[in-house]
C-alpha positions in Angstrom: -17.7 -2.4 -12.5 -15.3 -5.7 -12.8 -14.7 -4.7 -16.4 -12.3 -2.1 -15.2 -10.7 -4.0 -12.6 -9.3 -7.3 -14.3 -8.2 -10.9 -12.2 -4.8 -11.2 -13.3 -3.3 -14.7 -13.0 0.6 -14.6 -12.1 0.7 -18.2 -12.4 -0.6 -17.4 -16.4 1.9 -14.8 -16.3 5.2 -16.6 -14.8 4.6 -20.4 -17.3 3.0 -18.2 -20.2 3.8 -18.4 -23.4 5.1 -14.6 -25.3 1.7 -14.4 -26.7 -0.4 -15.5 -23.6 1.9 -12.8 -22.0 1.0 -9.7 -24.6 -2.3 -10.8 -23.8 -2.1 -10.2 -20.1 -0.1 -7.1 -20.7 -3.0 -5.6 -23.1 -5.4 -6.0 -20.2 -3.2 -4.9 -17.6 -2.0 -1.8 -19.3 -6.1 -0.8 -20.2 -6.9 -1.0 -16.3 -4.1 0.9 -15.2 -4.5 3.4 -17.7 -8.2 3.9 -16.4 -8.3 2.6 -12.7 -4.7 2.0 -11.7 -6.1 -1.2 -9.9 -6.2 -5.2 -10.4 -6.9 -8.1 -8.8 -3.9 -10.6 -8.5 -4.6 -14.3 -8.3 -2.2 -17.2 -8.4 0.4 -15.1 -6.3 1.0 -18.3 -4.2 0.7 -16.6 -0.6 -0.2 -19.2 1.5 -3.6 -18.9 3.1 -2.2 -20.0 6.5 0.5 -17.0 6.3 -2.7 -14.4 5.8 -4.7 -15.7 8.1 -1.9 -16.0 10.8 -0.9 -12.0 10.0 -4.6 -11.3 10.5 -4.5 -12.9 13.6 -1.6 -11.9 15.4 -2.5 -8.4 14.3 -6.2 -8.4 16.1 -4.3 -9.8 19.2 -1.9 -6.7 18.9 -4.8 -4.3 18.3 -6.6 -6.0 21.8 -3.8 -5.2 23.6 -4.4 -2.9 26.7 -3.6 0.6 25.3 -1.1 1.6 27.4 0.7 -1.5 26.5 0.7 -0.5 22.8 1.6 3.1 23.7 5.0 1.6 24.3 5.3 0.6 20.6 3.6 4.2 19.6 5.1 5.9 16.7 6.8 9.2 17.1 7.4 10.8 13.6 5.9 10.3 9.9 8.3 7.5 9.1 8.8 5.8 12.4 7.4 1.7 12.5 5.0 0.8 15.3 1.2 1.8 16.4 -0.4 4.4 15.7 -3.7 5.2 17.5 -6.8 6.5 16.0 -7.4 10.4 16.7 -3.6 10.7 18.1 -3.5 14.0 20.0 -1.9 16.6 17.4 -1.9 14.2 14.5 0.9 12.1 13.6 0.9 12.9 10.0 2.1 9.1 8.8 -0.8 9.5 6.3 -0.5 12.2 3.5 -4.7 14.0 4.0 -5.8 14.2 0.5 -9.1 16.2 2.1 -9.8 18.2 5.0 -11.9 16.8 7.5 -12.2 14.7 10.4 -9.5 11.8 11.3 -9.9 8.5 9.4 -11.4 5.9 11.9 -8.8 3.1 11.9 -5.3 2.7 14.2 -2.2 1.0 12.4 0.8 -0.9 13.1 3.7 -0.5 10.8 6.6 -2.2 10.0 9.8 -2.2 7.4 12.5 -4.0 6.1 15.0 -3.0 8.9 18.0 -2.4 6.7 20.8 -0.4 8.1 23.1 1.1 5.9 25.4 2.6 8.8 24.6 6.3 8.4 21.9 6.7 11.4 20.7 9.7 9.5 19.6 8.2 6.4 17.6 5.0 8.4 15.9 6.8 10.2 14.2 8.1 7.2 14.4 5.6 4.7 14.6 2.2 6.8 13.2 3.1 10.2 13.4 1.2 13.2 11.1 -1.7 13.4 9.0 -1.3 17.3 8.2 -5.3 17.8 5.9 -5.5 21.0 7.8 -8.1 23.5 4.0 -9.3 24.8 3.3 -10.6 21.1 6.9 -12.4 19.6 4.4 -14.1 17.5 3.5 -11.3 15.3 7.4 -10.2 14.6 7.1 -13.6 13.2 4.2 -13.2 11.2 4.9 -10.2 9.4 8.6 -11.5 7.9 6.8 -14.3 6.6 4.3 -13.1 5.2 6.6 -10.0 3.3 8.6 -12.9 2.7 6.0 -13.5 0.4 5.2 -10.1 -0.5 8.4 -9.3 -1.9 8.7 -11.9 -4.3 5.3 -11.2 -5.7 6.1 -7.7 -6.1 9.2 -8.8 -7.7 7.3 -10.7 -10.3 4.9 -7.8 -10.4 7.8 -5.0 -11.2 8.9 -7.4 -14.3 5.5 -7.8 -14.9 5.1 -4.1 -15.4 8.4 -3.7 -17.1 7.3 -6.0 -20.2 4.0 -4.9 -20.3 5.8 -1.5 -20.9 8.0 -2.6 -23.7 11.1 -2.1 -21.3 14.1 -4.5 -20.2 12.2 -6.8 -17.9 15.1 -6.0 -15.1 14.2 -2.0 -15.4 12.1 -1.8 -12.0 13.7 -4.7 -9.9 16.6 -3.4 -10.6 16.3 -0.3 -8.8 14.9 -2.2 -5.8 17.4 -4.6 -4.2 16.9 -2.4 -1.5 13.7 -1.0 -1.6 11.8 0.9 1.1 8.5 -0.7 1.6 5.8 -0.7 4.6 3.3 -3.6 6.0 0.7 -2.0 7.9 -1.7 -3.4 10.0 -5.1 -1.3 9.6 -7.6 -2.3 11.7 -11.2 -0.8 11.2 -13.3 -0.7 14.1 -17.1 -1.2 14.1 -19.6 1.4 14.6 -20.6 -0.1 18.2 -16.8 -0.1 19.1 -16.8 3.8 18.8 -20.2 5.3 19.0 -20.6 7.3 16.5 -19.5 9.0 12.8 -18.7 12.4 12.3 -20.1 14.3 9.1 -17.6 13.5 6.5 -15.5 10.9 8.2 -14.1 7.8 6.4 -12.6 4.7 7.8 -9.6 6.0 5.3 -10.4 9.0 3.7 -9.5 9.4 -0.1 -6.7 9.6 -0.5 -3.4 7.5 -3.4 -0.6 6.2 -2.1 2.7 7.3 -2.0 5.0 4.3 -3.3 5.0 2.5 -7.0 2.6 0.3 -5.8 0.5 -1.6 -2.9 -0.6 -4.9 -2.3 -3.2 -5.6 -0.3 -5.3 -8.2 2.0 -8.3 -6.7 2.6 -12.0 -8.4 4.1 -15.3 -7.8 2.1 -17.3 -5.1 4.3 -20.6 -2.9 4.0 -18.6 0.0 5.0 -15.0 -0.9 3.0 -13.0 -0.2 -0.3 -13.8 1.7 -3.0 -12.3 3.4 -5.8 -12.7 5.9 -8.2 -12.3 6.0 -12.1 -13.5 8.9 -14.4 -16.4 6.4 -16.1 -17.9 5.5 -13.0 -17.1 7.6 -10.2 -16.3 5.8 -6.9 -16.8 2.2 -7.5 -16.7 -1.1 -5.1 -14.0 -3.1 -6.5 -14.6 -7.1 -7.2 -14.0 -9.4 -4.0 -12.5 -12.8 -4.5 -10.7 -13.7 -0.7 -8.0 -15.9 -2.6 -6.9 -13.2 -4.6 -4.9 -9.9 -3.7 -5.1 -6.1 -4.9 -2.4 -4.7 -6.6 -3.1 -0.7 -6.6 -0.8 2.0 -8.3 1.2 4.4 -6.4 1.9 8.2 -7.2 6.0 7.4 -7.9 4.7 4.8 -10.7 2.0 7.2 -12.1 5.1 9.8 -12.1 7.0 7.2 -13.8 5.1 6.7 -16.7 4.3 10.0 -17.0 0.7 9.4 -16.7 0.6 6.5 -18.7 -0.9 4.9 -15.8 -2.7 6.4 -13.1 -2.5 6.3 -9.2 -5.3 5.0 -8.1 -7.8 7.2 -5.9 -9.6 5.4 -3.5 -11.2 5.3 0.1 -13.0 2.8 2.8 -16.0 3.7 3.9 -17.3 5.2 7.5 -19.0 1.9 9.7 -22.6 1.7 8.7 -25.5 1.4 10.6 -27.0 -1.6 8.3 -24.0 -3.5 9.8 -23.1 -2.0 13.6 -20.9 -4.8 14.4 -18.8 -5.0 11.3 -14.6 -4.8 11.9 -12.4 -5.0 9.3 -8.4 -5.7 9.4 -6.4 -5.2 6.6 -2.9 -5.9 5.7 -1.6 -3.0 3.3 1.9 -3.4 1.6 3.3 -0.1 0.2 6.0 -0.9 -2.0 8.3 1.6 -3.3 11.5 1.3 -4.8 15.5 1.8 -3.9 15.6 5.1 -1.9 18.4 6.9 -4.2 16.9 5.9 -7.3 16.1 8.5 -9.6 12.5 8.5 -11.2 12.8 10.0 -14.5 9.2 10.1 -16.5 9.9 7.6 -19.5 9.3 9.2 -22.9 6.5 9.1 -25.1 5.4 6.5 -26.4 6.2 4.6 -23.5 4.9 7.2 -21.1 1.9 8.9 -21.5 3.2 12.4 -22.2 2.3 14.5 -19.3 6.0 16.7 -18.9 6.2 15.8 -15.3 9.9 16.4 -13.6 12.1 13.5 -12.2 12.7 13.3 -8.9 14.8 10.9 -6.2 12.4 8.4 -5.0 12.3 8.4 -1.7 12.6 12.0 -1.3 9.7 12.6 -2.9 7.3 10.5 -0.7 9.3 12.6 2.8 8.5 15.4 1.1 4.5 14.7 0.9 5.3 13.4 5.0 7.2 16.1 5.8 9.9 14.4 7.0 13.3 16.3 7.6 16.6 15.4 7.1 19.4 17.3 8.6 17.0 19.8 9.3 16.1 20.2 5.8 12.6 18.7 3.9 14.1 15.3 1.8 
């Protein structure tokens, strides 16, 4: 189903002339109108920085466990691992289904702001857990959303003239943006014996932010999302190229103009036993104060939906309290 899911070229985009950009903005607005998905290609990541990320985090991930226990996370906004099947549940993923956990662990980590109010980092720019057995990975992961936030710079003006608005109306409200790099790593079916009835690698779920970028590795048993044409598609694969997927806060924001996009990865399969796959997932979101307010029709699409504080709403689908009250 590539129709739906477009190759935009940034490169296109940045040197573009006004009409080669209305061009690009006609086909991004019709994909994220039905998908809330796209491909991104001349982004200008290096390869090396991806494939050094990818690296450092599989050497992380083979670390004895009670080595990474140190670095475990302790609350829904806290940076550091988080093991598959955590007794309890650690509930730094919003469950969009009932059912069994999602087979994959994570390692998180954020901008590490600090604002001086201890409170409001905790929350909004948590402490970053950087294991002292791997100093190589710290290093990984600033270069590499080095490069992350300048794309999704380029992306938020991107999405602000495709919209008709000032082409400062997004970046604007995130010079100080919270934002997440998370490690996923999806172990094979021989690493772990068995699927439950039901059970995803990552069940379906949107996320949380205005958008994600992502890294992902072709797999039998990996991404997939969901339009209301087609149902649950498999998304085009090009491994120089990144996803760009819309977030609940952005859907909100145009007032369902655009969509959130649904998706899931897929349980290990038995037609490939031996098959791991390691993302790197980049939830962007904006500054934590600002104040989403639905753009009018004809911008937005119309929907009525009430503004709310951005990063108070994505606590409020964790759970997270502040001050003993839900944020």
């Amino acid at each position: 189903m590539s129709s739906g899911v477009p190759t935009i070229d940034l490169t296109r985009w940045v040197d573009g002339t006004a009409a080669e950009r209305a061009a690009i903005g006609e086909r991004l607005d019709a994909a994220l109108r039905r998908t809330g998905m796209f491909l991104l290609s001349g982004h200008g990541v290096p390869r090396e920085a991806v494939d050094e990320l990818r690296a450092r985090a599989r050497e992380f991930f083979a670390l004895p466990r009670d080595v990474k226990a140190r670095y475990a996370v302790e609350a829904a906004c806290d940076g550091g691992w988080l093991e598959m099947h955590p007794p309890g549940g650690v509930g730094v993923e919003v469950e969009h289904t009932a059912g069994p956990p999602d087979l994959h662990e994570s390692f998180y980590a954020g901008p590490g702001h600090t604002t001086g109010d201890a409170e409001r980092d905790r929350v909004n720019y948590p402490a970053n857990r950087w294991p002292a057995e791997l100093p190589a990975l710290r290093t990984a992961v600033e270069v590499y959303t080095g490069h992350l936030l300048r794309v999704s710079r380029v992306v938020n003006e991107m999405f602000a003239t495709t919209l008709g608005l000032p082409v400062d109306f997004f970046t604007s409200r995130a010079e100080r943006a919270t934002w997440t790099q998370n490690l996923s790593l999806y172990p094979s079916l021989n690493a772990i014996g068995g699927v439950a009835d039901g059970q995803f690698r990552n069940g379906p779920h949107t996320d949380l932010g205005t958008f994600t970028v992502l890294s992902r590795q072709f797999g039998v048993g990996g991404l997939q999302g969901h339009d209301d044409e087609e149902g649950w598609f498999a998304p085009p694969y090009d491994p120089d190229a990144l996803i760009v997927n819309l977030g609940d806060l952005m859907e909100l924001w145009t007032d369902g103009r655009w969509r959130a996009l649904l998706h899931r990865v897929l349980p290990p399969s038995a037609g490939a036993p031996d098959e791991e796959l390691l993302s790197l997932v980049f939830f962007f979101e904006t500054d934590p104060d600002t104040m989403v307010e639905p753009l009018p029709a004809p911008v937005g699409g119309g929907r009525g939906a009430a503004p709310v504080r951005a990063r108070q709403s994505v606590l409020d689908k964790l759970g997270v309290t502040v001050g003993g009250e839900v944020r």
